[in-house]
C-alpha positions as CSV (number, residue, x, y, z in Angstrom):
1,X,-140.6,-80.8,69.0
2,X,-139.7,-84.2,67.9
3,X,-137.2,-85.0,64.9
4,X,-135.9,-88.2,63.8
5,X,-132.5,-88.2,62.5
6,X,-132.7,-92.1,61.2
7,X,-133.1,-91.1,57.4
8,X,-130.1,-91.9,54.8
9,X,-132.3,-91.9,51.3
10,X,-134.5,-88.3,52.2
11,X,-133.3,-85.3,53.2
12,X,-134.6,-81.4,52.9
13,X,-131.6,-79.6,51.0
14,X,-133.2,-75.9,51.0
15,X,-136.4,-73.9,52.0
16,X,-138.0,-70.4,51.3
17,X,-139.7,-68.8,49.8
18,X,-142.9,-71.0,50.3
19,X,-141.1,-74.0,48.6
20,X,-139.1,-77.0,49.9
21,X,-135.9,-78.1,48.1
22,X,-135.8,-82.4,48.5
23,X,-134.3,-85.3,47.9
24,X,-135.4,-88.8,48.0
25,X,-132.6,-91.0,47.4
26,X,-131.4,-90.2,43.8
27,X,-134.6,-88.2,42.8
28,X,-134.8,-84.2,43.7
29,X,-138.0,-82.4,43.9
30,X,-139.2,-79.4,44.7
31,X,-142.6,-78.8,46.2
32,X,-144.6,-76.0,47.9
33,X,-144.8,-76.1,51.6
34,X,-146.9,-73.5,53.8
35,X,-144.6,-72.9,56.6
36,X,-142.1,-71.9,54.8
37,X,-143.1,-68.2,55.1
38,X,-138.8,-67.0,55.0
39,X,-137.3,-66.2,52.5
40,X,-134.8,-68.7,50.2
41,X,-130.8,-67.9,50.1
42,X,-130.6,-68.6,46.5
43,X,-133.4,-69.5,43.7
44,X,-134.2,-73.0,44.2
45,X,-136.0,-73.4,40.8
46,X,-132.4,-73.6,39.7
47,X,-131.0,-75.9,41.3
48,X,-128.9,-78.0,38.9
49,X,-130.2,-81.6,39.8
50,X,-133.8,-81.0,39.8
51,X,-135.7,-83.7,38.6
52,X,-139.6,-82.4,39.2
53,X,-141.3,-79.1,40.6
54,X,-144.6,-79.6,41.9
55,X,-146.9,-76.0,40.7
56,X,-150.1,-75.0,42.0
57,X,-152.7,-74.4,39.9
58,X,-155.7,-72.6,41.8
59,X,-157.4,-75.6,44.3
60,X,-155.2,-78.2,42.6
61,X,-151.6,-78.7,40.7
62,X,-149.6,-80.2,38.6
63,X,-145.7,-81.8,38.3
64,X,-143.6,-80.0,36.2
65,X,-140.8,-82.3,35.1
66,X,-137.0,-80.8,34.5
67,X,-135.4,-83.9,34.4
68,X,-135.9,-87.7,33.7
69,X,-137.6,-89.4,36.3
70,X,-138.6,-93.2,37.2
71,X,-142.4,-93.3,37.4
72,X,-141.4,-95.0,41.0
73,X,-138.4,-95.5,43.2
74,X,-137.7,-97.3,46.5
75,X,-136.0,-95.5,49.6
76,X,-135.6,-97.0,52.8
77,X,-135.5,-96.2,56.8
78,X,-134.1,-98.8,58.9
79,X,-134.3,-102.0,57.5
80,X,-137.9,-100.8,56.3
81,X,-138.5,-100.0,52.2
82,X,-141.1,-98.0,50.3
83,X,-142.0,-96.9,47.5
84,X,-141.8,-93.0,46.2
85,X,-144.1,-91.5,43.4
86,X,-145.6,-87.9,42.4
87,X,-148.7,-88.1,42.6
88,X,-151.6,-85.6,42.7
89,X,-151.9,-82.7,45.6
90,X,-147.9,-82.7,45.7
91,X,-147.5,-85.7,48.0
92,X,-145.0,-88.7,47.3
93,X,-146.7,-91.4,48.8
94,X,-144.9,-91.0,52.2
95,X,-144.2,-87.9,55.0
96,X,-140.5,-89.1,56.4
97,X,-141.5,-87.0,59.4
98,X,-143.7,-89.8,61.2
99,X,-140.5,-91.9,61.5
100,X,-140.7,-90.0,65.2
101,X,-143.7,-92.2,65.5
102,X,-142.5,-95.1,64.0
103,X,-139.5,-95.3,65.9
104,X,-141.5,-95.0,69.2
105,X,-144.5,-97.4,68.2
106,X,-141.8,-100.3,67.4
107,X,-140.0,-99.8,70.6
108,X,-143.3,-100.0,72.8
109,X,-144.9,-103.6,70.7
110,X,-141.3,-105.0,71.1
111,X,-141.4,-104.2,74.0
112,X,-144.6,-106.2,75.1
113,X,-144.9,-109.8,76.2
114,X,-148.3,-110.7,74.0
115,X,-149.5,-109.9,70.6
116,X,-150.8,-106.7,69.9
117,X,-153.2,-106.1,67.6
118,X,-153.7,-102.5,66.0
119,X,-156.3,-100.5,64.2
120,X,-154.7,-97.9,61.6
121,X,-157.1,-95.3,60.7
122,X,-156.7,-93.1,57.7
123,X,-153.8,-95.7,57.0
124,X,-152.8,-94.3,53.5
125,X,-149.4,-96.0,52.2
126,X,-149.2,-98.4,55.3
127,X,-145.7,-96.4,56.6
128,X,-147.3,-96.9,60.1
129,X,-148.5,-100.6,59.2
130,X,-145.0,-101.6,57.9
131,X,-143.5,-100.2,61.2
132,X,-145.8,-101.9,63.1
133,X,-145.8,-105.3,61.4
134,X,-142.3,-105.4,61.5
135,X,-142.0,-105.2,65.2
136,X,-144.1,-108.0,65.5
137,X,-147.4,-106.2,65.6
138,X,-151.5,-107.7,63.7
139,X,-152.5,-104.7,61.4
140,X,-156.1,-103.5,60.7
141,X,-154.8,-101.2,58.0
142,X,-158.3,-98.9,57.0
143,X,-158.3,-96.3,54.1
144,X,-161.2,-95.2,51.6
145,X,-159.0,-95.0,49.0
146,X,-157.9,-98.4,47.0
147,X,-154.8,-97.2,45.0
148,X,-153.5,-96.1,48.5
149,X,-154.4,-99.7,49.7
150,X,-152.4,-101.0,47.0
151,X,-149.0,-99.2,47.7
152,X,-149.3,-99.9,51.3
153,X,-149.9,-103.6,50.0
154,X,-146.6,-102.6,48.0
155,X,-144.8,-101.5,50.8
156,X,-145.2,-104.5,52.9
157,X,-143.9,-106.4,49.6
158,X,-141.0,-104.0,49.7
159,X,-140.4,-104.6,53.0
160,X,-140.4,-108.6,53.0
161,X,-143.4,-108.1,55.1
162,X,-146.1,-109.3,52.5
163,X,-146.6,-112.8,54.3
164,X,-147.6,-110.6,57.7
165,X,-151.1,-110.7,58.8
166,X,-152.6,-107.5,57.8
167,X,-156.1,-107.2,57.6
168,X,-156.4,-104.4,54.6
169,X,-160.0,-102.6,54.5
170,X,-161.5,-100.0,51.9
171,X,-164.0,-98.2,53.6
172,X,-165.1,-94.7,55.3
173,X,-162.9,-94.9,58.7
174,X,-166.0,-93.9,61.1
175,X,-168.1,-96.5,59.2
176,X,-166.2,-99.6,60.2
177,X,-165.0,-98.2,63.9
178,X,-169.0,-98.8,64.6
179,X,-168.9,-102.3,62.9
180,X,-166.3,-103.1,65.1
181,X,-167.9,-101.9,67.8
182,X,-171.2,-104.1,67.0
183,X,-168.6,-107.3,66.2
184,X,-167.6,-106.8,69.4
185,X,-163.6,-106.1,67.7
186,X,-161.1,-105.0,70.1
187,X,-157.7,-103.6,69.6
188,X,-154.9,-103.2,72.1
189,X,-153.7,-100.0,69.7
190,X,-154.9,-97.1,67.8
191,X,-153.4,-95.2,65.4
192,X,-155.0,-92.6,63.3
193,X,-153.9,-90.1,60.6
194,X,-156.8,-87.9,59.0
195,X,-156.5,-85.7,56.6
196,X,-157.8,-82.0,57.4
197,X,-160.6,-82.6,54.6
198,X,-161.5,-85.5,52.8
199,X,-164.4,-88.0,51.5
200,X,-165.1,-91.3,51.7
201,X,-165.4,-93.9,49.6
202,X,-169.5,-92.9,49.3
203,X,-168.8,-89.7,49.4
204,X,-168.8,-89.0,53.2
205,X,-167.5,-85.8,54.3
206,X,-164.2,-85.2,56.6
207,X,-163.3,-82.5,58.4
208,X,-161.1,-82.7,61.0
209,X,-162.0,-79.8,63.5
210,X,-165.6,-81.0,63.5
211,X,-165.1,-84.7,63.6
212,X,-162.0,-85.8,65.3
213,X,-163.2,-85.7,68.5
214,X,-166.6,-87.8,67.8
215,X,-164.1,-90.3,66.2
216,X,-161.4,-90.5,69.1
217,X,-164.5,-91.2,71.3
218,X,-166.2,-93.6,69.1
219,X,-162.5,-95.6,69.4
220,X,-162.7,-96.1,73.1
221,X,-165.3,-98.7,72.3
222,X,-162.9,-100.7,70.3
223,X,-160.0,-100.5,73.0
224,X,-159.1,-103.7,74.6
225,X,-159.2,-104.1,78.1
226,X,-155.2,-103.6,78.6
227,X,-154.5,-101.2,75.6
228,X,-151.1,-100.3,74.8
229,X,-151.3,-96.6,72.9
230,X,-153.4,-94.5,70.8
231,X,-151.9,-92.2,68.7
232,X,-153.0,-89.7,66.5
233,X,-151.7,-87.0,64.1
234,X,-152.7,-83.9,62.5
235,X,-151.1,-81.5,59.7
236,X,-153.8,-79.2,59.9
237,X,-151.6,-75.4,60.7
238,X,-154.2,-74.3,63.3
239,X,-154.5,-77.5,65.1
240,X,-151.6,-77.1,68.0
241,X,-150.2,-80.3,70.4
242,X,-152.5,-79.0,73.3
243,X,-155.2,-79.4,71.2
244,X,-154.4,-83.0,70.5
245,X,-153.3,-83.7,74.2
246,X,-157.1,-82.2,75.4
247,X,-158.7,-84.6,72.4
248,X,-156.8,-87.6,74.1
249,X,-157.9,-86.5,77.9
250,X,-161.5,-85.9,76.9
251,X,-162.3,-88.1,74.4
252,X,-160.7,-90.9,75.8
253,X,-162.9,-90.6,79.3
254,X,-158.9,-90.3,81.1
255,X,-158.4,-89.5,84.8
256,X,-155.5,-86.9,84.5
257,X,-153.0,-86.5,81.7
258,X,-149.9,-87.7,82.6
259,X,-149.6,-90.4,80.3
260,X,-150.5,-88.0,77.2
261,X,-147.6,-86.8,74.8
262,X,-148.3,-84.0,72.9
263,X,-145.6,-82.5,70.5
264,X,-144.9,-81.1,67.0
265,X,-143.3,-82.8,64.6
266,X,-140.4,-81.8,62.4
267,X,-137.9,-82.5,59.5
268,X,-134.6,-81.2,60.0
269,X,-132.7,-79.4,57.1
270,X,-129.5,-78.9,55.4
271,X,-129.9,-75.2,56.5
272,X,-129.9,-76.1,60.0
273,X,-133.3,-75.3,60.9
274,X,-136.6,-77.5,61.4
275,X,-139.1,-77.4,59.3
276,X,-142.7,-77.9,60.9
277,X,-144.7,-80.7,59.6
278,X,-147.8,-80.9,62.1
279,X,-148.6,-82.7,65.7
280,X,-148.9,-85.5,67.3
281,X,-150.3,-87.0,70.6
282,X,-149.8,-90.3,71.4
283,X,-151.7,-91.8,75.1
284,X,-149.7,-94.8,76.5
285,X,-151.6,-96.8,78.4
């Protein structure tokens, strides 16, 4: 398990009962979260300085707000900024946990004599492309959805990063790996984040357990010649860190595994216990 402890503005206040109790700088919010399977030690619906409760609704949801709340707020990691919203499906715009990633993807491209250039897949709000590019790194940031283009766009902004050279692209994720592959594109890093189910921007069909694997070995053909990681990351329950590790190993054409890192990744609490927040495994080369 890997936890990273840098966070000032976010922090998990209470869990149970299938819900987590947050706060994101001044703003509290309270959303459902399917690990939490234990039970709460008080009722966190009344928590006094809720601002928003996210409810499900049968497939989907909707925020319930308690208290006034900006439309959209800034909180920061590091010297890094970005920007926090509701939005649909109970997500913010950000999962704090991959600062465990973040932390370790900066200290490997600072690390490096040369440029690196990196491909992030399934790039969303740009956390991992703000990290990057602010360690020096040359982003291919690739998402099918445009208003997630646009806050990651926002984020660098936040950031003072805006003036970086990040490549932004709207497009299916699988669709442009074999464009780069015919452009003959390299990259000396990979990052990629996919959501357990999704669709593309023409309506292609994700699903993680039947597709990862084809993409991670579609990838190899965009690696350079002296690559410097590939990472990728999962939130899907059922999907464990071995699973990850063997993706990596196989997909990947590797001779043995020693340079794999497979682990789960976690939020600590107020309560003092970790709360699970998926796997990653990260190959560096």
């Amino acid at each position: 398990m890997k936890v990273n402890y840098e966070w000032n503005d976010y922090e998990i206040l209470a869990t149970g009962d299938g819900l987590k109790l947050e706060r994101w700088k001044d703003v509290f919010l309270l959303r459902p979260d399917p690990q939490v399977i234990w039970k709460s030690n008080f009722v966190l619906e009344d928590f006094p300085q809720l601002n928003a409760k996210y409810n499900r609704i049968g497939g989907g949801g909707n925020w319930q707000i308690i208290k006034d709340i900006p439309k959209s707020w800034t909180i920061s990691w590091r010297n890094l900024k970005f920007q926090i919203k509701p939005m649909g499906f109970k997500h913010t715009g950000l999962f704090p946990e991959q600062a465990v990633n973040w932390a370790k993807m900066i200290d490997l491209i600072k690390n490096e004599k040369r440029q690196i250039k990196i491909l992030n897949l399934f790039a969303y709000t740009g956390g991992a492309t703000v990290a990057c590019t602010s360690a020096g790194a040359i982003v291919t940031h690739v998402d099918s959805a445009k208003n997630m283009v646009e806050v990651a766009k926002e984020n660098m902004k936040l950031s003072g990063l805006n003036e970086k050279p990040v490549r932004y692209i709207i497009d299916d994720c699988k669709k442009f790996v074999e464009r780069e592959i015919r452009r003959g594109n390299k990259y000396d890093a990979i990052i990629m984040d996919p959501p357990s189910y999704g669709r593309g921007s023409n309506g292609e069909v994700w699903k993680i357990e039947d597709n990862l694997f084809d993409l991670v070995k579609l990838c190899k053909d965009v690696l350079s010649d002296n690559p410097l990681f590939v990472l990728i990351n999962s939130y899907t329950t059922g999907l464990q860190p071995i699973v990850m590790k063997n993706i990596l190993y196989t997909a990947l054409g590797l001779v043995n595994q020693d340079n794999i890192e497979s682990y789960e990744v976690a939020l600590p609490t107020k309560e003092n216990i970790f709360l699970p927040c998926g796997c990653s495994a990260m190959c560096v080369f």
